[in-house]
C-alpha atoms as a printed R data frame, in Angstrom:
    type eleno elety resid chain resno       x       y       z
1   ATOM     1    CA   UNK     A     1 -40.176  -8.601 -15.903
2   ATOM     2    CA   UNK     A     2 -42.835  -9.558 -13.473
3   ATOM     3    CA   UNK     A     3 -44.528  -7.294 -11.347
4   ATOM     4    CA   UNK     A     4 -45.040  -7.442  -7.433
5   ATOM     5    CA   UNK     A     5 -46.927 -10.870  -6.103
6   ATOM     6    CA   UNK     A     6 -50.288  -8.929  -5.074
7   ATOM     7    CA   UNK     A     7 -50.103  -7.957  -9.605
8   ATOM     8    CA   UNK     A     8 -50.706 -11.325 -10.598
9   ATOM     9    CA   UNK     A     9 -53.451 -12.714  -8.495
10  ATOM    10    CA   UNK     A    10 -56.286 -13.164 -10.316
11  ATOM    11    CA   UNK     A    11 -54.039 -13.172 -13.913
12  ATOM    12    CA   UNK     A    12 -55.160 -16.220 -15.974
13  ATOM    13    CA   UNK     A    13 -53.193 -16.152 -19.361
14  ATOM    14    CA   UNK     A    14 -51.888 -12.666 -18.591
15  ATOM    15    CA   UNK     A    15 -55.194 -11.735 -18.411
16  ATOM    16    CA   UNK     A    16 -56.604 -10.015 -15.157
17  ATOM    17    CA   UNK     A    17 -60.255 -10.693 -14.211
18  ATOM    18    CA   UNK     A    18 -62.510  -8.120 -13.142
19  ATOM    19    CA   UNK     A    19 -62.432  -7.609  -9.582
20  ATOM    20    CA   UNK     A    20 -66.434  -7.885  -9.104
21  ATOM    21    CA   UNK     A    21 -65.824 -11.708 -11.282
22  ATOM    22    CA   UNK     A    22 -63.009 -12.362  -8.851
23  ATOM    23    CA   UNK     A    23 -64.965 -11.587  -5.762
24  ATOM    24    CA   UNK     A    24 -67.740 -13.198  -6.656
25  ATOM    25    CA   UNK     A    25 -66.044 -16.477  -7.749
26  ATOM    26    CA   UNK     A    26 -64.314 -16.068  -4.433
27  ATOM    27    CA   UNK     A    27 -68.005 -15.642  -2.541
28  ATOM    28    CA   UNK     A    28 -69.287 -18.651  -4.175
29  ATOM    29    CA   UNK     A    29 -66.107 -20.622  -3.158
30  ATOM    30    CA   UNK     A    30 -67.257 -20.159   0.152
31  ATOM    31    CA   UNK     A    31 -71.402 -20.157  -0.066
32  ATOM    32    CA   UNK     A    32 -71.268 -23.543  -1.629
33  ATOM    33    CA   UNK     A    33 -70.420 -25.458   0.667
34  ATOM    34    CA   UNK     A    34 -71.919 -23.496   3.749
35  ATOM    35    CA   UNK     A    35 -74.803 -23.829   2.026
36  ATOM    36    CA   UNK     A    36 -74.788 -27.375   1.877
37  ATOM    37    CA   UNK     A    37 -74.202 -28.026   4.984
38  ATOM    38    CA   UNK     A    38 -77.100 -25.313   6.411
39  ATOM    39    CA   UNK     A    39 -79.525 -27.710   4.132
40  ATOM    40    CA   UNK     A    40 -78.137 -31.097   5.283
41  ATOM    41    CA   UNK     A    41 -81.117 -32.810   6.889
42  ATOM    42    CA   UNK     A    42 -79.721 -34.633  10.320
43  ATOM    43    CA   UNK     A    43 -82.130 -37.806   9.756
44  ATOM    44    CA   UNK     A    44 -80.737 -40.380   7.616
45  ATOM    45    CA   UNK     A    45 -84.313 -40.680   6.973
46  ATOM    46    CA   UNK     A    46 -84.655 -37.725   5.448
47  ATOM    47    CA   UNK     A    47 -82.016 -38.169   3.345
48  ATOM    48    CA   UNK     A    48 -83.359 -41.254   1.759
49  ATOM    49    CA   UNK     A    49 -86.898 -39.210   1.006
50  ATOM    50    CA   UNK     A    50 -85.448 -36.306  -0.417
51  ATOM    51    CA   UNK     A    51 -83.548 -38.518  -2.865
52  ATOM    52    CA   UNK     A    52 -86.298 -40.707  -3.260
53  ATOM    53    CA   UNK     A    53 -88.549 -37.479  -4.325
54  ATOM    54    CA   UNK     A    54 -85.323 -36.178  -6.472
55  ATOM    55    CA   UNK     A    55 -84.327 -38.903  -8.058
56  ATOM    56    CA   UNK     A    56 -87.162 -42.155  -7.757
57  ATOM    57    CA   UNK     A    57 -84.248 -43.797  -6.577
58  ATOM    58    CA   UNK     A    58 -84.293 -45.891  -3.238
59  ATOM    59    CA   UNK     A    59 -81.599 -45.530  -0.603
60  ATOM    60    CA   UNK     A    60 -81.142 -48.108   2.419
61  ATOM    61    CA   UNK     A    61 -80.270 -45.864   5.790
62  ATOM    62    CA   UNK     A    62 -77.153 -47.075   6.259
63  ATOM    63    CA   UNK     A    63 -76.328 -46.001   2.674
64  ATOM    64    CA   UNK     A    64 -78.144 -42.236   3.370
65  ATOM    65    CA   UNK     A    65 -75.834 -42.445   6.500
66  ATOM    66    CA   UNK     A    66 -72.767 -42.782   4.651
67  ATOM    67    CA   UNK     A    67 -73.624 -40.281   2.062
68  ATOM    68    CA   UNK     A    68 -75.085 -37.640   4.793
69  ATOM    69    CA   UNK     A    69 -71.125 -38.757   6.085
70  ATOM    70    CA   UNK     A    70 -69.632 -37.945   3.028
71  ATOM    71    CA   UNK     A    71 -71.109 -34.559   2.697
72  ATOM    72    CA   UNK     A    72 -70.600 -33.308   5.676
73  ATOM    73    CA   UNK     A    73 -66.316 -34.320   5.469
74  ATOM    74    CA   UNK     A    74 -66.310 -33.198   1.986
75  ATOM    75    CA   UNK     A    75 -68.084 -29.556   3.292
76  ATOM    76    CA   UNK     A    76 -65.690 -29.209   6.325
77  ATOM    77    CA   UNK     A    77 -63.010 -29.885   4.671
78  ATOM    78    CA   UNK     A    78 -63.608 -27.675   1.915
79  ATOM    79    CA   UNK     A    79 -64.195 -24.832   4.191
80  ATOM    80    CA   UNK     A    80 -60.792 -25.735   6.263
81  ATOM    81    CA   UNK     A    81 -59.336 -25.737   2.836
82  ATOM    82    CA   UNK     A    82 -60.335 -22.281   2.185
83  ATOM    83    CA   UNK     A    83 -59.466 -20.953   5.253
84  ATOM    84    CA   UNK     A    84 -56.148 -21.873   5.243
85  ATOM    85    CA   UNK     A    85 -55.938 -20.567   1.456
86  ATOM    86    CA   UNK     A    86 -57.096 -17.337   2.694
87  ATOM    87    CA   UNK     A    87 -54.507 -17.428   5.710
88  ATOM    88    CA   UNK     A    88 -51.734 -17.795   3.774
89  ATOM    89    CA   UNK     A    89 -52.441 -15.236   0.900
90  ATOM    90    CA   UNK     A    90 -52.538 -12.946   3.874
91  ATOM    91    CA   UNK     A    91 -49.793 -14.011   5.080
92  ATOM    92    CA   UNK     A    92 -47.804 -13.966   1.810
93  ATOM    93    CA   UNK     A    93 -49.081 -10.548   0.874
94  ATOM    94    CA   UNK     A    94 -48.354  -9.352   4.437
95  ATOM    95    CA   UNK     A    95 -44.708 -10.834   3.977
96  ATOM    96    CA   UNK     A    96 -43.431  -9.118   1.110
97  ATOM    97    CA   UNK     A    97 -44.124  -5.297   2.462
98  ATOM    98    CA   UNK     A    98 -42.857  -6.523   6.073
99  ATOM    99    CA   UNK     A    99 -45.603  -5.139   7.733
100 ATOM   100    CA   UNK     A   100 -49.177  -5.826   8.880
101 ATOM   101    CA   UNK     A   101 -52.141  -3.944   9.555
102 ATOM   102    CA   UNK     A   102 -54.519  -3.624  12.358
C-alpha cells in the first residue's frame, strides 16, 4: 500500500534520506550554478587567462566567447529548470489536500 505523495519524496530504494542530506542536496542544486554564474568573468579575455593559468592551455577569443556562451545557457537554464521543479512539487503537494496556504 503506498502512502500519501508528500511520504515518498526523498525515498530512494524505500529508503528515506535524512532531511538535513535532502536539504542540503537540494541547496547545492541551486548554489551551483548561481555560483557559477556570480564568478563568470564578462571579458572573453579573461576567460582565456584564467584557463590559460588553470589549465596551460591556450584559448582563441572567439572560442572563450563560445564557452563563456555555453555557461551562461547551461546556468540559466539550470536555474529555470529548478524553478519550475520547485513550482510544480508545490503545486502537486498543494493539489492533493485541495488547499493552499498563505
Amino acid at each position: 500500500m503506498k502512502g500519501h505523495p508528500c511520504c515518498e519524496i526523498g525515498r530512494a530504494n524505500g529508503k528515506r534520506r535524512p532531511p538535513i542530506l535532502s536539504r542540503l542536496l537540494e541547496a547545492t542544486e541551486w548554489l551551483i550554478p548561481s555560483l557559477i554564474l556570480a564568478i563568470l568573468p564578462k571579458c572573453p579575455l579573461c576567460i582565456v587567462a584564467y584557463v590559460a593559468i588553470g589549465t596551460g592551455l591556450g584559448l582563441s577569443v572567439s572560442t572563450a566567447t563560445s564557452i563563456r556562451i555555453f555557461l551562461i545557457t547551461a546556468c540559466f537554464g539550470s536555474l529555470i529548470y529548478l524553478a519550475v521543479r520547485s513550482l510544480i512539487r508545490i503545486y502537486q503537494s498543494h493539489s492533493w489536500t485541495g488547499r493552499i496556504h498563505g
